[in-house]
Each structure stands twice: as structure tokens, then as C-alpha cells.
DSSP file (Angstrom, degrees, kcal/mol; ACC not computed):
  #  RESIDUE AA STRUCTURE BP1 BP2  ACC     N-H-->O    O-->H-N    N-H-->O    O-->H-N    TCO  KAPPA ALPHA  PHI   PSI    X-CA   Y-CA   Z-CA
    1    1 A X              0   0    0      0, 0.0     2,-0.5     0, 0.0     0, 0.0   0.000 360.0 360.0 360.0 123.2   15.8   83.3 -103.3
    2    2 A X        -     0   0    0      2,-0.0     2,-0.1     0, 0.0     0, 0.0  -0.945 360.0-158.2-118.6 126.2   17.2   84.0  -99.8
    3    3 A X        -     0   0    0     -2,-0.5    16,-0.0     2,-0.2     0, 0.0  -0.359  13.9-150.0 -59.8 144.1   18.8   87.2  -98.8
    4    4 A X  S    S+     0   0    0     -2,-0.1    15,-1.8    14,-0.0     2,-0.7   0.225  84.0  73.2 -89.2  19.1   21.2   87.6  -95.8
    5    5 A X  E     -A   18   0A   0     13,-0.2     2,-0.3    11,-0.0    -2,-0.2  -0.765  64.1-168.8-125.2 137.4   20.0   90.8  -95.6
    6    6 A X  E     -A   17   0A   0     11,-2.6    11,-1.1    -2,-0.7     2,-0.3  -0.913   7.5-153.8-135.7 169.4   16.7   92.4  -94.3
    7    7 A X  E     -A   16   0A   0     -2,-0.3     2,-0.4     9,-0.2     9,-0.2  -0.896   9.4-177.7-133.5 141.6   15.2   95.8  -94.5
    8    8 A X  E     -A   15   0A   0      7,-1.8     7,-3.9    -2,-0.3     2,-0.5  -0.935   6.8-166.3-150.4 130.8   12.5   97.7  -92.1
    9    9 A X  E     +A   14   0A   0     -2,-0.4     2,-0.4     5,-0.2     5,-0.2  -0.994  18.3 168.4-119.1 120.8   11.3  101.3  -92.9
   10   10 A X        -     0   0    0      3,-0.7     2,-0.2    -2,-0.5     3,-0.1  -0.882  56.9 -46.2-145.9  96.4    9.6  102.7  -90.1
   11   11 A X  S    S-     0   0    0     -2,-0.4     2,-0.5     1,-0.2    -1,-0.1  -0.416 125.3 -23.7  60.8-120.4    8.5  106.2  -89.6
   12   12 A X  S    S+     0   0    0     -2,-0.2     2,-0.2    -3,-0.1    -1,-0.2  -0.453 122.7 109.9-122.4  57.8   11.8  108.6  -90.7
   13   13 A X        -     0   0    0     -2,-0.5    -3,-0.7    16,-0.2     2,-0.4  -0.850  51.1-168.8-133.0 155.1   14.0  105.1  -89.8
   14   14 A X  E     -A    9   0A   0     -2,-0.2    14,-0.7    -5,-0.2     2,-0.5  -0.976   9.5-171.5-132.9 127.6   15.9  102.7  -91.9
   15   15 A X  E     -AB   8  27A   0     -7,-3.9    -7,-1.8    -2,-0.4     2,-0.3  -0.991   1.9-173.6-119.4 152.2   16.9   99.7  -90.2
   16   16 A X  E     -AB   7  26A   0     10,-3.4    10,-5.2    -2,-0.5     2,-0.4  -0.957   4.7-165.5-129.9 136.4   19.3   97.1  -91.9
   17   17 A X  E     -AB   6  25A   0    -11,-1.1   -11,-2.6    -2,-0.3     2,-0.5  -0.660   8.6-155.4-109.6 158.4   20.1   94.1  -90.6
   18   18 A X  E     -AB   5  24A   0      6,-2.7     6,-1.4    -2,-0.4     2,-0.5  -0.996  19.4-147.4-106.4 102.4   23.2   91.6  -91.9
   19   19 A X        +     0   0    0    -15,-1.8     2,-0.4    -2,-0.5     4,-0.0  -0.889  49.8 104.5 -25.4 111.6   22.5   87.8  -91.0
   20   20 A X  S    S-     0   0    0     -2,-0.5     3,-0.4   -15,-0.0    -2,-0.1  -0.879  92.5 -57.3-127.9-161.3   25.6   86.2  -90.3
   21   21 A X  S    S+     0   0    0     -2,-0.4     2,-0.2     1,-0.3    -2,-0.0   0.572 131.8  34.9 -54.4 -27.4   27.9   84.8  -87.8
   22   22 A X  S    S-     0   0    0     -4,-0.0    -1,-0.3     2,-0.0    -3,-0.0  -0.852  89.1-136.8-121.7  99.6   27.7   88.5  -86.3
   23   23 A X        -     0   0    0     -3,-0.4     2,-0.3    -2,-0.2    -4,-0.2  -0.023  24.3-175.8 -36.3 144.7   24.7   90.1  -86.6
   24   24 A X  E     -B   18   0A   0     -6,-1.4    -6,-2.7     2,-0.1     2,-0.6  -0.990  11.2-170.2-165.3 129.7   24.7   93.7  -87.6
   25   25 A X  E     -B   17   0A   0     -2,-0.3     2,-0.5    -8,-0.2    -8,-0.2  -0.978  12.7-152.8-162.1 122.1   22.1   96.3  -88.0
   26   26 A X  E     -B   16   0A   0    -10,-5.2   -10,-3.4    -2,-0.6     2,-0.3  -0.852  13.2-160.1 -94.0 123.0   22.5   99.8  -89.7
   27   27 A X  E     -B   15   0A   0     -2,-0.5   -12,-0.2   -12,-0.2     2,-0.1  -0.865  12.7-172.8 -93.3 151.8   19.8  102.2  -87.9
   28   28 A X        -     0   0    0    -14,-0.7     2,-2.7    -2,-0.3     5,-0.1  -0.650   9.5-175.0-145.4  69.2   19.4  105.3  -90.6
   29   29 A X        +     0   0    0    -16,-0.2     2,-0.3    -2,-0.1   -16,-0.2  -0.530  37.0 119.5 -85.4  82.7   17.3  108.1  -89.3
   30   30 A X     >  -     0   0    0     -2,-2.7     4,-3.4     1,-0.1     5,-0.4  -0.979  58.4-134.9-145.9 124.2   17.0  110.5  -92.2
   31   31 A X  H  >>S+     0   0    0     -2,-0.3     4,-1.5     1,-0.2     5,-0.5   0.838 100.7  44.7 -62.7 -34.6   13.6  111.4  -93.7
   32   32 A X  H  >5S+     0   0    0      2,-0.2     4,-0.9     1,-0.2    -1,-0.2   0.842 103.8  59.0-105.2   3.4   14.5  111.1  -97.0
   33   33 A X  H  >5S+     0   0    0     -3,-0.3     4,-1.5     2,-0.1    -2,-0.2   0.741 111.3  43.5 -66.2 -47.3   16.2  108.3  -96.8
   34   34 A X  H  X5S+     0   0    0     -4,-3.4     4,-0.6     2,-0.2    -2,-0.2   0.848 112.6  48.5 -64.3 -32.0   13.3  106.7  -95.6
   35   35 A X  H >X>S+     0   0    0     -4,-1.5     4,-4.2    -5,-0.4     3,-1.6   0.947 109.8  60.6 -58.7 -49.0   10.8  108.3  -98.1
   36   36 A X  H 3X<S+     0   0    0     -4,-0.9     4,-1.1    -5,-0.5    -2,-0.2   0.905 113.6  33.6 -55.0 -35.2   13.6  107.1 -100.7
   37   37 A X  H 3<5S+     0   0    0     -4,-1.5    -1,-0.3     1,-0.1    -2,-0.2   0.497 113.4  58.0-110.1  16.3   13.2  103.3  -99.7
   38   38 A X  H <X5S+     0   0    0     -3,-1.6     4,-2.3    -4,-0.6    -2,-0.2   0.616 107.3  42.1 -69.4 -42.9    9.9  103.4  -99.1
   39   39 A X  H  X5S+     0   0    0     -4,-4.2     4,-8.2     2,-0.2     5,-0.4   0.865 113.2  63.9 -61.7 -53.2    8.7  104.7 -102.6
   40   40 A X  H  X<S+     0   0    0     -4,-1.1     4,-1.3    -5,-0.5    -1,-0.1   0.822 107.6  36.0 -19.8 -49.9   11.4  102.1 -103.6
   41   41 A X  H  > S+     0   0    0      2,-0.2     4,-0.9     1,-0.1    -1,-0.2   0.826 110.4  59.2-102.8 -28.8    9.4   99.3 -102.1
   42   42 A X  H >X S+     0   0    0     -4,-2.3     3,-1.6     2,-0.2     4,-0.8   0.994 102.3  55.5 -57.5 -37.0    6.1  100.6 -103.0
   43   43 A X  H >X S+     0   0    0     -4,-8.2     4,-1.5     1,-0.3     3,-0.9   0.910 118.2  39.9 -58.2 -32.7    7.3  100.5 -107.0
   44   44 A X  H 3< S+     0   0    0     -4,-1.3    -1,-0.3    -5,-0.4    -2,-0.2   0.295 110.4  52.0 -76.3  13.1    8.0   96.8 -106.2
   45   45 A X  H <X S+     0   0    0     -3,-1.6     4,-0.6    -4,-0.9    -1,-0.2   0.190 115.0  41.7 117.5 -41.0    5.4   96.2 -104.4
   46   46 A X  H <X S+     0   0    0     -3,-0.9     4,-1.6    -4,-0.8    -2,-0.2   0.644 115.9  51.8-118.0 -39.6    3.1   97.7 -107.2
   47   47 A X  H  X S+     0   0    0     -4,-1.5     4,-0.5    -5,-0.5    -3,-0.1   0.757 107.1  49.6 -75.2 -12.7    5.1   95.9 -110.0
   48   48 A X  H >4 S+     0   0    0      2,-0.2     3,-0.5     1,-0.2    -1,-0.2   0.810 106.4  57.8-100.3 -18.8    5.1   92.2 -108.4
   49   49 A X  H 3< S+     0   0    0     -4,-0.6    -2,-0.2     1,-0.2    -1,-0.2   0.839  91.7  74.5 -55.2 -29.7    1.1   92.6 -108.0
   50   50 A X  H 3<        0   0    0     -4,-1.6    -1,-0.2     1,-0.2    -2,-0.2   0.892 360.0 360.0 -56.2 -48.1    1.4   93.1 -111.8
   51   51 A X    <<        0   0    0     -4,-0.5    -1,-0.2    -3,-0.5    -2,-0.1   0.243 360.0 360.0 -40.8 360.0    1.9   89.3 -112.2
């Protein structure tokens, strides 16, 4: 499955980027917005190891 869409969590950052025809990239610098998709990807993270 391919997303046009990517994700980077980086210190108390969110970056999202849009692939397309014009690129486009949301920066989000709020710490608990970052905590919030960071736990986010550890539970998946923790749930695909389960397979």
C-alpha cells in the first residue's frame, strides 16, 4: 500500500509532507502534538511486531 503522504516526528516537531504535483509540508511544533503521534506510532510499531 502506498501513501501520498509521509510523516516525521522529531523532537517537539511534526512534519507532514503531501506528494503530489505540488509538494506541501505542514511543520507542527507543539509538544503534545508530537508526544500524541509519537505514542501513536510506537502502538503500531509494537502491534505490527506482534505478527
Amino acid at each position: 500500500m502506498i501513501f501520498p503522504t509521509s510523516t516525521i516526528i522529531y523532537g517537539n516537531k511534526v512534519a507532514m509532507t503531501i506528494w503530489s504535483d505540488t509538494i506541501t509540508t505542514i511543520l507542527i511544533h507543539d509538544e503534545k502534538i508530537a508526544e500524541a503521534h509519537q505514542k501513536h506510532f510506537d502502538f503500531m510499531w509494537e502491534k505490527a511486531k506482534e505478527k
